[in-house]
ChimeraX commands (.cxc) that place a marker at each C-alpha (Angstrom):
marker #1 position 64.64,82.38,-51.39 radius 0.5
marker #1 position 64.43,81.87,-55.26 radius 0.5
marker #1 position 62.26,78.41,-56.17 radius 0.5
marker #1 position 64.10,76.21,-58.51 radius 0.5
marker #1 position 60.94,74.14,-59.49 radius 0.5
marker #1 position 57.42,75.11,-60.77 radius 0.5
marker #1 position 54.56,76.28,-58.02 radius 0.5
marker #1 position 51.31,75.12,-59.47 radius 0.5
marker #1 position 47.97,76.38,-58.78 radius 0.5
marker #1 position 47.74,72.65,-55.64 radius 0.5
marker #1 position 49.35,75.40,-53.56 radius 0.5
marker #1 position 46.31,77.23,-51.59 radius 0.5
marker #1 position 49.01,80.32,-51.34 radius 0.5
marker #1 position 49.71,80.26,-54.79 radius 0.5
marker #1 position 46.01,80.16,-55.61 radius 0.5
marker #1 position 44.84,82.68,-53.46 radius 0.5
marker #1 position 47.96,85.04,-54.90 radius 0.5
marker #1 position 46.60,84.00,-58.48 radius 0.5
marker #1 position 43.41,84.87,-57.72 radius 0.5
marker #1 position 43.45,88.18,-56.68 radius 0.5
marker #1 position 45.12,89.02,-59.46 radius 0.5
marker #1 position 42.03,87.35,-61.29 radius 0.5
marker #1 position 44.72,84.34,-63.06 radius 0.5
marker #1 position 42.47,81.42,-63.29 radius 0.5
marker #1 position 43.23,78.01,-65.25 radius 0.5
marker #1 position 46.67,78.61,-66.18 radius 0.5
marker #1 position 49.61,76.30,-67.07 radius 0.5
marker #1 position 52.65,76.00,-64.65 radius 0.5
marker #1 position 53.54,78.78,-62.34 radius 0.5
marker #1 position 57.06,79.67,-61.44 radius 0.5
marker #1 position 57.37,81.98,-58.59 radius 0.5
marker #1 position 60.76,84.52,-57.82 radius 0.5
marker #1 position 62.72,80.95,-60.01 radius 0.5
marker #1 position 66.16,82.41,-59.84 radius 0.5
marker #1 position 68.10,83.94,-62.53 radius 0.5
marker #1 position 70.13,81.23,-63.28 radius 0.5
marker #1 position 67.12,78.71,-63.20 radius 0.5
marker #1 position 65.40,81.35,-65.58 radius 0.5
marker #1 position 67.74,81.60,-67.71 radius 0.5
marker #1 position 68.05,77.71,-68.13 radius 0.5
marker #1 position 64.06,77.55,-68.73 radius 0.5
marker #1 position 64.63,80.62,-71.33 radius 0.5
marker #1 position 67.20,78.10,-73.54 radius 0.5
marker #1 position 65.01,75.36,-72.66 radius 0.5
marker #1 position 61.75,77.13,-74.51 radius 0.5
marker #1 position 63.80,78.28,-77.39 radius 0.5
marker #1 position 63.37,82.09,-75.94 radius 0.5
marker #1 position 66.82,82.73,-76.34 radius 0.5
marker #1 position 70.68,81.12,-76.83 radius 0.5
marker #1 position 73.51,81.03,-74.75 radius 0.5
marker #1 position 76.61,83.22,-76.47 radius 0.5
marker #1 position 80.27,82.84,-74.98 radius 0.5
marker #1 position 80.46,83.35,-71.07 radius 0.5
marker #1 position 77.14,82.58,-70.71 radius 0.5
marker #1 position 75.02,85.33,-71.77 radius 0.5
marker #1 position 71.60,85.23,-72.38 radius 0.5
marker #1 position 71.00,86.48,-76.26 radius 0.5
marker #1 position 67.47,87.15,-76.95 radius 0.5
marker #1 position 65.48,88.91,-79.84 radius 0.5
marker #1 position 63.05,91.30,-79.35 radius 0.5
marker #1 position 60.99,91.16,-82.88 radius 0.5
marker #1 position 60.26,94.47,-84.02 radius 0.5
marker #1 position 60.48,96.85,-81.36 radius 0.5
marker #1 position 64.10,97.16,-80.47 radius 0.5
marker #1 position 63.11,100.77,-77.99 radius 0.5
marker #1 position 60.19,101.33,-76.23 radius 0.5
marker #1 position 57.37,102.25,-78.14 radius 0.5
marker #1 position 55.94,106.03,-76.32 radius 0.5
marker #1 position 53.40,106.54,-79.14 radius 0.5
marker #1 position 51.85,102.92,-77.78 radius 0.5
marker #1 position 52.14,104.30,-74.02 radius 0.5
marker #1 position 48.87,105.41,-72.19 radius 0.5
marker #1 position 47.52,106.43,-68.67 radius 0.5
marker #1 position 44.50,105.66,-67.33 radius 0.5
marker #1 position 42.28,109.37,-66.85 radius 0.5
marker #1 position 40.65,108.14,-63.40 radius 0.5
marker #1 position 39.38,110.13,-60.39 radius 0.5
marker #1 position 41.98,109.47,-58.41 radius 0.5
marker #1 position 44.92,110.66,-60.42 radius 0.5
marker #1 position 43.82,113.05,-62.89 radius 0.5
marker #1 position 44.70,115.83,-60.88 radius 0.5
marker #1 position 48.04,114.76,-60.54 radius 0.5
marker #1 position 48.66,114.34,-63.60 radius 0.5
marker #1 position 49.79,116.82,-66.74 radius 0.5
marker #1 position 47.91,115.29,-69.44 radius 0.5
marker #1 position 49.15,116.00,-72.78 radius 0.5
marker #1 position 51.61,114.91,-75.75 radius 0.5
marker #1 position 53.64,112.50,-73.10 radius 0.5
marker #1 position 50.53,111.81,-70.70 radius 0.5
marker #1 position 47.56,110.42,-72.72 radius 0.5
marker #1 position 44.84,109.58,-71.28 radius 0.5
marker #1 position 42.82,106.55,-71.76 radius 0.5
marker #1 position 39.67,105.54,-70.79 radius 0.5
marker #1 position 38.86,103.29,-68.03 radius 0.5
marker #1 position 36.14,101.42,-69.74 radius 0.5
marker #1 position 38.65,100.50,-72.39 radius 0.5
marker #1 position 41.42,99.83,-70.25 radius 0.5
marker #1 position 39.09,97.24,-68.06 radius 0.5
marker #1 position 38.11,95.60,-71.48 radius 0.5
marker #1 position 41.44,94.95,-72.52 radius 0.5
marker #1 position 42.32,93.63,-69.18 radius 0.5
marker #1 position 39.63,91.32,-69.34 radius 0.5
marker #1 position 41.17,90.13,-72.38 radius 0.5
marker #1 position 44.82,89.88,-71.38 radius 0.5
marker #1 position 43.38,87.65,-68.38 radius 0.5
marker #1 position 42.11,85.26,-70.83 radius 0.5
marker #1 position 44.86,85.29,-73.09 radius 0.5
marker #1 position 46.83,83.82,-70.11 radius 0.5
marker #1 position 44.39,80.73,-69.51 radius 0.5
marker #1 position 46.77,77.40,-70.20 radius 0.5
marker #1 position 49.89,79.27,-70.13 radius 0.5
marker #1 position 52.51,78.85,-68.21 radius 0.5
marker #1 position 53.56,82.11,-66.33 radius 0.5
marker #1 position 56.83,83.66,-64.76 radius 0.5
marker #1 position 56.23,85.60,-61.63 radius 0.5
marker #1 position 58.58,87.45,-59.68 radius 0.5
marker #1 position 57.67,89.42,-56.31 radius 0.5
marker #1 position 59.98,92.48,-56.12 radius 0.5
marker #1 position 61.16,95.81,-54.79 radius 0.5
marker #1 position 61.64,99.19,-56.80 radius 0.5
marker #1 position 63.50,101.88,-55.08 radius 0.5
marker #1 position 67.32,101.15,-52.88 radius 0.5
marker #1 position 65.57,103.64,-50.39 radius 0.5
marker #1 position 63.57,101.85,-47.70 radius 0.5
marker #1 position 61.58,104.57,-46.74 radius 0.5
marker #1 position 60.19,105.21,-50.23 radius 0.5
marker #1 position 60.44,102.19,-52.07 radius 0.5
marker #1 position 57.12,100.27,-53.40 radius 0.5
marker #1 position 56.60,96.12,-53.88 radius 0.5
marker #1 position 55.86,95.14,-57.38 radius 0.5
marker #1 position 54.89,91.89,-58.67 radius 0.5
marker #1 position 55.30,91.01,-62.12 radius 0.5
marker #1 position 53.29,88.29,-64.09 radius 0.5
marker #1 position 54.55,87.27,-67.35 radius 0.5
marker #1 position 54.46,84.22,-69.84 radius 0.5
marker #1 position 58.32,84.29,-70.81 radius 0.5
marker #1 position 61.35,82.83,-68.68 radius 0.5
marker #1 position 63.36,85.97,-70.50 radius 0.5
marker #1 position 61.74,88.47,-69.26 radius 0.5
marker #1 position 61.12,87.65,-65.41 radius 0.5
marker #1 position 65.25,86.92,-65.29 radius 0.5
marker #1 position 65.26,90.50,-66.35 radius 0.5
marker #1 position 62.72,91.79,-64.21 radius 0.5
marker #1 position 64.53,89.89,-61.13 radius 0.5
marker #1 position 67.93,91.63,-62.29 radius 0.5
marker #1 position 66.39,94.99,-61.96 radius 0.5
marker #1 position 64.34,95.23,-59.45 radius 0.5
marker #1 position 65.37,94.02,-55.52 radius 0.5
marker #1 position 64.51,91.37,-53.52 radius 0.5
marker #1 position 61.84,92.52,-51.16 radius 0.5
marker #1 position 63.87,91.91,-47.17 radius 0.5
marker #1 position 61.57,88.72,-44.77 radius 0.5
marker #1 position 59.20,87.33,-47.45 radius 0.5
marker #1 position 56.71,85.73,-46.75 radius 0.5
marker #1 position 55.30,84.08,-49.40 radius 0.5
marker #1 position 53.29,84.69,-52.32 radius 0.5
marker #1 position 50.28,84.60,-50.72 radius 0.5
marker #1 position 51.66,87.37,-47.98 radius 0.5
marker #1 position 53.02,89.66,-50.58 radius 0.5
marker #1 position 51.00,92.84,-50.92 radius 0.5
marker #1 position 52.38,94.84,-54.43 radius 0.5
marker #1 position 51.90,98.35,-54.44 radius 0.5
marker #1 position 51.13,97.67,-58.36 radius 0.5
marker #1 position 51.17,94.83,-60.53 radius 0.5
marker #1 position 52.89,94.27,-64.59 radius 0.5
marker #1 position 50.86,91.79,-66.48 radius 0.5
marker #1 position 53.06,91.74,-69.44 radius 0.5
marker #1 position 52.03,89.18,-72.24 radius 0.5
marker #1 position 55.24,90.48,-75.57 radius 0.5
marker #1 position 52.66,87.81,-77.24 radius 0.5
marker #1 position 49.05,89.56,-76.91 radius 0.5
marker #1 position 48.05,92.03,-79.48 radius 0.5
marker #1 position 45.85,94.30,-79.02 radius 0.5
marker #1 position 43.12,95.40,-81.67 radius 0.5
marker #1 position 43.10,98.95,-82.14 radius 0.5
marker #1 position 39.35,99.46,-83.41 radius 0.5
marker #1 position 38.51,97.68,-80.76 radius 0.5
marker #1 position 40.38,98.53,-77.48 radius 0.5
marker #1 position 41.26,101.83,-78.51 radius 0.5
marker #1 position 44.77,101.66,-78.72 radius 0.5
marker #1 position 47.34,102.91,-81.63 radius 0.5
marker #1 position 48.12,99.58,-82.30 radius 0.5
marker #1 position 48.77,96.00,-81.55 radius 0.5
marker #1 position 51.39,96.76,-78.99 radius 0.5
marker #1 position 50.05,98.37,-75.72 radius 0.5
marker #1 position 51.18,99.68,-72.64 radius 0.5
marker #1 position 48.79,101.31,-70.13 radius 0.5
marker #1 position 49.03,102.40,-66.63 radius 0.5
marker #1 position 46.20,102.78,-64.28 radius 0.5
marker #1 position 47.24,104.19,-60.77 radius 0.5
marker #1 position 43.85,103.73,-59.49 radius 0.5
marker #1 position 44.08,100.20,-59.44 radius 0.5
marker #1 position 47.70,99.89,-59.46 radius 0.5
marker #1 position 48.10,98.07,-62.35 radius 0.5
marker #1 position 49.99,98.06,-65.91 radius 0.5
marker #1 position 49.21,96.30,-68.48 radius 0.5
marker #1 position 51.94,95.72,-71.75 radius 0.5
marker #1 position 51.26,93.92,-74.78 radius 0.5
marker #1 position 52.73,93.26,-78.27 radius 0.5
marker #1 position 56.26,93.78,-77.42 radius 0.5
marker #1 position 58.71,92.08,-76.25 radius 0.5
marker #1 position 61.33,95.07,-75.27 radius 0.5
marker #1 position 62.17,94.27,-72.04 radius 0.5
marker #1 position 62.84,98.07,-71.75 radius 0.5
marker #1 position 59.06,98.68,-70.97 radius 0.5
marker #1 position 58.68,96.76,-67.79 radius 0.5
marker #1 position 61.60,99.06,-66.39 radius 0.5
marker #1 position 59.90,102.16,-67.97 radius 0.5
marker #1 position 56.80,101.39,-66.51 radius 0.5
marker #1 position 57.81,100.68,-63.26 radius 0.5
marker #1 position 59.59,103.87,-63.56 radius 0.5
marker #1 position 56.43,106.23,-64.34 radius 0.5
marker #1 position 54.82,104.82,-61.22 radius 0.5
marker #1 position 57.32,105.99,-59.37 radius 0.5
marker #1 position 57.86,109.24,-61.23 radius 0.5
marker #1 position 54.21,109.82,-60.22 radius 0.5
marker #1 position 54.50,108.21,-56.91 radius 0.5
marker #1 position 57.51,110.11,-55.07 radius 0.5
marker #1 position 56.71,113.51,-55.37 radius 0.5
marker #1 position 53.99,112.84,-53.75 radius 0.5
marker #1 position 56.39,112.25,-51.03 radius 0.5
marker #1 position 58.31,115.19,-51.61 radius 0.5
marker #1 position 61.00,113.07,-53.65 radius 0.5
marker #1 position 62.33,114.26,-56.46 radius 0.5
marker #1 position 62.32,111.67,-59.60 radius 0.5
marker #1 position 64.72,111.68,-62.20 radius 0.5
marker #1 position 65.95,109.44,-65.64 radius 0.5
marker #1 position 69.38,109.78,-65.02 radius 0.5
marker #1 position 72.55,108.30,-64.00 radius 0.5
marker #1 position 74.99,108.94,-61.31 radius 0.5
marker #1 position 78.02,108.33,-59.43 radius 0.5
marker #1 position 79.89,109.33,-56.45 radius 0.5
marker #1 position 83.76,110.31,-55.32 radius 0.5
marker #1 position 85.17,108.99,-52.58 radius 0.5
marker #1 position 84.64,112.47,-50.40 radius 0.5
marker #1 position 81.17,111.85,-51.20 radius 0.5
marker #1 position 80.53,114.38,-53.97 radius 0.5
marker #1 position 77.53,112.75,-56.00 radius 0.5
marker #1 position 77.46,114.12,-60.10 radius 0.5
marker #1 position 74.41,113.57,-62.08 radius 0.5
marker #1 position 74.09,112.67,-65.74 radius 0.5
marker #1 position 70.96,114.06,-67.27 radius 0.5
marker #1 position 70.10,112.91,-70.79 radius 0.5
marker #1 position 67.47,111.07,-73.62 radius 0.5
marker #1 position 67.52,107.66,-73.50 radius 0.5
marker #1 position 70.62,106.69,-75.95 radius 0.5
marker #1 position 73.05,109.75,-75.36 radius 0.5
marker #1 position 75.68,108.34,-73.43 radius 0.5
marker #1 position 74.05,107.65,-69.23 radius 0.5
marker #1 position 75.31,104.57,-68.65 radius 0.5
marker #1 position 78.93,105.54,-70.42 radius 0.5
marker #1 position 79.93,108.62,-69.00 radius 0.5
marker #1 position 78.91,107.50,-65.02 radius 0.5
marker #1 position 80.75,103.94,-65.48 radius 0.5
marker #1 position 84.20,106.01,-64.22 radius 0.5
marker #1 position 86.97,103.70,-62.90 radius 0.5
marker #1 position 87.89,106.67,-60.28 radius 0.5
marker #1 position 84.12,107.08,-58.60 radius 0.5
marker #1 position 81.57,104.63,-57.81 radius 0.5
marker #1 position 78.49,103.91,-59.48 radius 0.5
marker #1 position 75.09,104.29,-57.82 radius 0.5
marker #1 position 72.94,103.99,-60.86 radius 0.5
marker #1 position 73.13,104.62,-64.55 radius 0.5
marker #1 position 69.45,105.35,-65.46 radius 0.5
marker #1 position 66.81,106.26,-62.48 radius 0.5
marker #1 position 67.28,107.71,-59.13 radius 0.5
marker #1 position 65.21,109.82,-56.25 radius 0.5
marker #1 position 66.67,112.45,-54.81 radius 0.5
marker #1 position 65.43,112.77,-51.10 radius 0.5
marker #1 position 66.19,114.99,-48.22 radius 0.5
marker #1 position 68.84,112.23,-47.44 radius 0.5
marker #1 position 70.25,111.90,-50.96 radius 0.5
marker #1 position 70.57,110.52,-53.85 radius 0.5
marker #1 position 69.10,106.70,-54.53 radius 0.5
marker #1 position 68.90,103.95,-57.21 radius 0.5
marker #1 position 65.72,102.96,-58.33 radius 0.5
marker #1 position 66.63,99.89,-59.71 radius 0.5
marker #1 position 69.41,97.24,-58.51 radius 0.5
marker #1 position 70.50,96.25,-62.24 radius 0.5
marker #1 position 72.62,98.26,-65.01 radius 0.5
marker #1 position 70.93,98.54,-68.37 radius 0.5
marker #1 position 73.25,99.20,-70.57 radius 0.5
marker #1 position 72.03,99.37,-74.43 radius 0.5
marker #1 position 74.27,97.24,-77.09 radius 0.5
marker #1 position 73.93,98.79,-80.68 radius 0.5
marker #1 position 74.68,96.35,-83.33 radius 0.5
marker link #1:1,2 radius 0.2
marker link #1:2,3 radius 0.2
marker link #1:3,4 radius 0.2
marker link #1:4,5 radius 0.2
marker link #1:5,6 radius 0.2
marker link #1:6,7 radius 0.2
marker link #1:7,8 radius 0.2
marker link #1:8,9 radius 0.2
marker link #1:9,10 radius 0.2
marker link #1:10,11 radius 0.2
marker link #1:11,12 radius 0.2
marker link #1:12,13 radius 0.2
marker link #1:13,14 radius 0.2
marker link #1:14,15 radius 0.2
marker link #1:15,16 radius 0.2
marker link #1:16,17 radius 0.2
marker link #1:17,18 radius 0.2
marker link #1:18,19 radius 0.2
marker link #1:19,20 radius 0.2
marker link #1:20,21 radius 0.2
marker link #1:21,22 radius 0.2
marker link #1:22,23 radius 0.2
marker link #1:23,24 radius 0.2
marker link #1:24,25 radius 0.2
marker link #1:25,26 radius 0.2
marker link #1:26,27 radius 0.2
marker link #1:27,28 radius 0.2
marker link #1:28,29 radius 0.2
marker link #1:29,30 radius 0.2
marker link #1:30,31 radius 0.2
marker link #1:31,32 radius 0.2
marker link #1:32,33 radius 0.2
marker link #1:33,34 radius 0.2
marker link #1:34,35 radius 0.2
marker link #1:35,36 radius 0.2
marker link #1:36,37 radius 0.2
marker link #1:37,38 radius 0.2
marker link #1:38,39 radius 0.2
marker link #1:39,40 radius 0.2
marker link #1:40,41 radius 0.2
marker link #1:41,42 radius 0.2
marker link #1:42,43 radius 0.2
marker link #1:43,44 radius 0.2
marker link #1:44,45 radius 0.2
marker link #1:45,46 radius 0.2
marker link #1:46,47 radius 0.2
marker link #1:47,48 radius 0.2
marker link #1:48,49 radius 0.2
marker link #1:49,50 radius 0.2
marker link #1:50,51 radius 0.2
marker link #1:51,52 radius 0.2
marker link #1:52,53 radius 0.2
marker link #1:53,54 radius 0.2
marker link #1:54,55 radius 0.2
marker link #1:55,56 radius 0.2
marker link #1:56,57 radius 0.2
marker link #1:57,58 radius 0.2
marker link #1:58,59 radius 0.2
marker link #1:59,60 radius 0.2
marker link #1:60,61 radius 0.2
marker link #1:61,62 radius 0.2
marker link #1:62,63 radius 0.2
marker link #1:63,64 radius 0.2
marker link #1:64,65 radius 0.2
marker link #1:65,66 radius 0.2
marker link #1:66,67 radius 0.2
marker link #1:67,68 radius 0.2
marker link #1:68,69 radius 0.2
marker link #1:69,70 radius 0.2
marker link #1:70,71 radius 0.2
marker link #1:71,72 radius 0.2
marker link #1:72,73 radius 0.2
marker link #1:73,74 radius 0.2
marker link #1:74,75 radius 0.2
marker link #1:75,76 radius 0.2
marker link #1:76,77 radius 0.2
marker link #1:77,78 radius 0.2
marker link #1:78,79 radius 0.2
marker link #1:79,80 radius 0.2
marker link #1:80,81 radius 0.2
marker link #1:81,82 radius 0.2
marker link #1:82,83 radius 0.2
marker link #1:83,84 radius 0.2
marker link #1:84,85 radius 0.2
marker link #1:85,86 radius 0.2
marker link #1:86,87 radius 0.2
marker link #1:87,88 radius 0.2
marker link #1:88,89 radius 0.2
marker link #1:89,90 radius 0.2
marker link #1:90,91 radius 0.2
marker link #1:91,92 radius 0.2
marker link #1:92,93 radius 0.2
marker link #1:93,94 radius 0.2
marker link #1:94,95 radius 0.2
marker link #1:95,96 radius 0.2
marker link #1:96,97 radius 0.2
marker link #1:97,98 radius 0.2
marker link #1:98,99 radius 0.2
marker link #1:99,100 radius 0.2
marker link #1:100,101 radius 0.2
marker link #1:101,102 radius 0.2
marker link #1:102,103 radius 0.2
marker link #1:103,104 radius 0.2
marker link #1:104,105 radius 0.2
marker link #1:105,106 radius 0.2
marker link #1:106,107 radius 0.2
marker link #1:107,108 radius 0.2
marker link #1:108,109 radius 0.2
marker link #1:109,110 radius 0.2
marker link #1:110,111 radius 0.2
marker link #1:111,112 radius 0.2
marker link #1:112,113 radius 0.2
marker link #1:113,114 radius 0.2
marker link #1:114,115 radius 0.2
marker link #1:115,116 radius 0.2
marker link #1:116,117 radius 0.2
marker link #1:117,118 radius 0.2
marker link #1:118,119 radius 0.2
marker link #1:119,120 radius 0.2
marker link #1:120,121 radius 0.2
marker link #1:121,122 radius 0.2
marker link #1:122,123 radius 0.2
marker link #1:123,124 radius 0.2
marker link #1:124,125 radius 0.2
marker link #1:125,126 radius 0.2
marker link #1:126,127 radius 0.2
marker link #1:127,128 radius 0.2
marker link #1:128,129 radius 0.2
marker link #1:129,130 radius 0.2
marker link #1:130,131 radius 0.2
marker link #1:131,132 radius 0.2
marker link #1:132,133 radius 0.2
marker link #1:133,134 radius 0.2
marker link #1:134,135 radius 0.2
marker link #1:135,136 radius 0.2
marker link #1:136,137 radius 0.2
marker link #1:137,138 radius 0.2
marker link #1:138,139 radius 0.2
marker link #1:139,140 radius 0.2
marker link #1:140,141 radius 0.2
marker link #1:141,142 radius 0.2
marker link #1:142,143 radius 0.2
marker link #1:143,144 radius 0.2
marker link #1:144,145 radius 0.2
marker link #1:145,146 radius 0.2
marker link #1:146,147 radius 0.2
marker link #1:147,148 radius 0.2
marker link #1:148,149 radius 0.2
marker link #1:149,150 radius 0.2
marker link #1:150,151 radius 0.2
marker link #1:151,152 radius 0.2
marker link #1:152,153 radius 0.2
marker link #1:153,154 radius 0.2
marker link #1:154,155 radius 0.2
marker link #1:155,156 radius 0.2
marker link #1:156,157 radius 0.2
marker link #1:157,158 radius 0.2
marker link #1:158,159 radius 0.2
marker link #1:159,160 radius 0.2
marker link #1:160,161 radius 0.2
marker link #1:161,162 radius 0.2
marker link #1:162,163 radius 0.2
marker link #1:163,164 radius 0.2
marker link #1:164,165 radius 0.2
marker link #1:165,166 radius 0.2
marker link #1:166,167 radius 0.2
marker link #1:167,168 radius 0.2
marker link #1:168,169 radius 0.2
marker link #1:169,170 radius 0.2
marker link #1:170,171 radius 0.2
marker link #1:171,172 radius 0.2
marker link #1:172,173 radius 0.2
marker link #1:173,174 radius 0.2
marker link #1:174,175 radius 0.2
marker link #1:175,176 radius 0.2
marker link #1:176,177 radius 0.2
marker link #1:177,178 radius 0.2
marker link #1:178,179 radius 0.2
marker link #1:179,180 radius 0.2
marker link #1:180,181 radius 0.2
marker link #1:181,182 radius 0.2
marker link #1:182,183 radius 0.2
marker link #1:183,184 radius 0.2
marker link #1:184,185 radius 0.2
marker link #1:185,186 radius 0.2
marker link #1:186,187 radius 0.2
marker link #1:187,188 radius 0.2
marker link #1:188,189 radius 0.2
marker link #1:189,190 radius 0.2
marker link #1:190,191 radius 0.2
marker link #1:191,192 radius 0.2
marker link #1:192,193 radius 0.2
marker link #1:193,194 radius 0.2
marker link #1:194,195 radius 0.2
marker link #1:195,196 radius 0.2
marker link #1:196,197 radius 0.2
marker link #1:197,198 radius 0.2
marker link #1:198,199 radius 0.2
marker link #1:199,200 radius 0.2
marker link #1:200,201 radius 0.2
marker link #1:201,202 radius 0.2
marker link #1:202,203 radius 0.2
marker link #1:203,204 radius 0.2
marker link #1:204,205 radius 0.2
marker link #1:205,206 radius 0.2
marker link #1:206,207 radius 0.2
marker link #1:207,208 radius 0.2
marker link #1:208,209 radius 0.2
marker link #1:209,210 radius 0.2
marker link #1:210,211 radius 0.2
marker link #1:211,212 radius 0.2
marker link #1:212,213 radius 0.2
marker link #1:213,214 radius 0.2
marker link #1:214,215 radius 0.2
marker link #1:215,216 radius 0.2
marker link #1:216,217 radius 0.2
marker link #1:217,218 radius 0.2
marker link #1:218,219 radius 0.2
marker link #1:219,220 radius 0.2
marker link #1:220,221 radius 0.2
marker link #1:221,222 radius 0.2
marker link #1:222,223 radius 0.2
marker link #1:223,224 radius 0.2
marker link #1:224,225 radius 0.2
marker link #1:225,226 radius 0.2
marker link #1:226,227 radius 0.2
marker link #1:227,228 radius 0.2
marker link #1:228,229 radius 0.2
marker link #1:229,230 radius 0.2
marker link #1:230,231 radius 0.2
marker link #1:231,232 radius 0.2
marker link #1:232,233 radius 0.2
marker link #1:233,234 radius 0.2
marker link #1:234,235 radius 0.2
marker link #1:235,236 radius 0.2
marker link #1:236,237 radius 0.2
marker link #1:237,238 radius 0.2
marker link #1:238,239 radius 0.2
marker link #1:239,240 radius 0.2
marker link #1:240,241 radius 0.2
marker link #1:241,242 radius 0.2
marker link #1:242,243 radius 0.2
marker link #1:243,244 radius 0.2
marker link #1:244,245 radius 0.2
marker link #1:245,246 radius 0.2
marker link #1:246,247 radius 0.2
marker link #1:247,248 radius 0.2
marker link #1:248,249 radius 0.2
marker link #1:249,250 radius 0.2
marker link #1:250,251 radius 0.2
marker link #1:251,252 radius 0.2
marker link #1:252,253 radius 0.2
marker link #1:253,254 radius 0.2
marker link #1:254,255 radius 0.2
marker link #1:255,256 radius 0.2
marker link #1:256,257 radius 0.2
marker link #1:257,258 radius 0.2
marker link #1:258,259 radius 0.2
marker link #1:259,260 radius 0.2
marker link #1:260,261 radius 0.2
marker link #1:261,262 radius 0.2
marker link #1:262,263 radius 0.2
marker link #1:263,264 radius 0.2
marker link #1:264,265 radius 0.2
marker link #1:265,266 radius 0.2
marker link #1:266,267 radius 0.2
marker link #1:267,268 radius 0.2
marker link #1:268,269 radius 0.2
marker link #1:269,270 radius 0.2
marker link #1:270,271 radius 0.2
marker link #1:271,272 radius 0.2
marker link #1:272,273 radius 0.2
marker link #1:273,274 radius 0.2
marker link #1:274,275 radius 0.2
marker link #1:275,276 radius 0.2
marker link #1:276,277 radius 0.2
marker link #1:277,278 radius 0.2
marker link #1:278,279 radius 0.2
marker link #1:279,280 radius 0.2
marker link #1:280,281 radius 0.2
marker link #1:281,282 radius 0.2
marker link #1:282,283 radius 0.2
marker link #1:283,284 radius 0.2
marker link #1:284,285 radius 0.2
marker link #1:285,286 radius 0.2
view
């Protein structure tokens, strides 16, 4: 069940959790805090305001899209092969990445962080457990919209994630010296099972990101991954809508006559077509 009050680091679970994540001396920690409580903190830190019916109306500085040319993976034994490096798939080194991370652990010291324990994938049989740490109330109410509630949790200390965000919108990164392309970073290292994003606060990139783990992840399994949406008649006749991000997904699948599975990521397995996510993303151009 969702807390509705702040788990602090007195909890032995919550400390052991926090420290194998290597989260030491930080502020208040609120573990899987509902939506609604979330979104109440959010107003309550001046991350956001509440606009008729309730909604949640945040800015996300300057980065209003992801930001791909800011987007790197970790070139480590264990996935290079994997991999097709290139234009899309940069690689990064490992000594940089485990720099940076040292940093972005710091960085968190005497802040007060939002952490929700999660579930990517609507198929059982494929789906991975994510936990994601961040320092806004915004952004883990948006990461607990899209992603699922994992079934019989156990506790913090009992969760195992398959990979960990450790999202900070308020870190920058220094180019020179990490090796980035800027002050905004996002890098994935499958090895350890572990993004890091930086210097943005699009929410957009925690979905993303959980996305390319997957999209590396499930053809291992022999699934196929694909950005997407889709829908479904009522004989059962699934239709797929391929597309760039921005082209019209989420539209064209949101069809009063079938029923929605997902409007932006699904697997396609020997047993069908599944959601990756549980929430709808749908983009609002001003």
């Amino acid at each position: 069940m969702p807390s509705k009050k702040p788990v602090t680091e007195e909890s032995p679970a919550v400390s052991t959790a926090l420290q194998r994540h290597g989260l030491e001396r930080v502020g208040q920690v609120f573990w899987n805090l509902g939506v609604p409580s979330l979104i109440e903190e959010a107003v309550r830190r001046r991350e956001g305001r509440l606009a008729l019916g309730g909604v949640l109306v945040v800015r996300t500085g300057q980065h209003t899209g992801r930001a791909p040319n800011d987007k790197f993976i970790v070139r480590e034994s264990s996935s290079d092969g994997a991999i097709g490096w290139g234009a899309v798939n940069r690689p990064f080194e490992p000594r940089r990445f485990d720099q940076l991370h040292r940093r972005l652990l710091s960085y968190y010291r005497g802040k007060d962080l939002f952490i929700q324990d999660r579930v990517v994938g609507t198929d059982p049989a494929s789906q991975r457990t994510v936990r994601v740490v961040t320092e806004t109330a915004w952004h883990s109410a948006f990461a607990g919209t899209m992603f699922l509630a994992p079934a019989g949790y156990a506790g913090a200390d009992a969760f195992e994630p398959d990979f960990t965000i450790l999202h900070a919108p308020n870190f920058s990164a220094e180019p020179e010296r990490d090796g980035t392309q800027s002050p905004t970073c996002i890098l994935i290292h499958f090895g350890k099972r572990l993004v890091l994003i930086g210097g943005t606060s699009y929410a957009g990139e925690i979905k993303k990101s959980a996305f390319t783990v997957m999209n590396y992840l499930l053809p291992l399994d022999g699934i196929l991954s694909m950005h997407c949406a889709a829908n479904v008649g009522s004989s059962g006749d699934v239709a797929l809508f391929f597309g760039l991000s921005g082209t019209g997904k989420t539209s064209l699948s949101a069809d009063p006559r079938r029923t929605l599975i997902g409007d932006d990521e699904h697997g396609w397995s020997d047993d069908g077509i599944f959601n990756i996510e549980a929430g709808c993303y749908a983009k609002m151009i001003r």
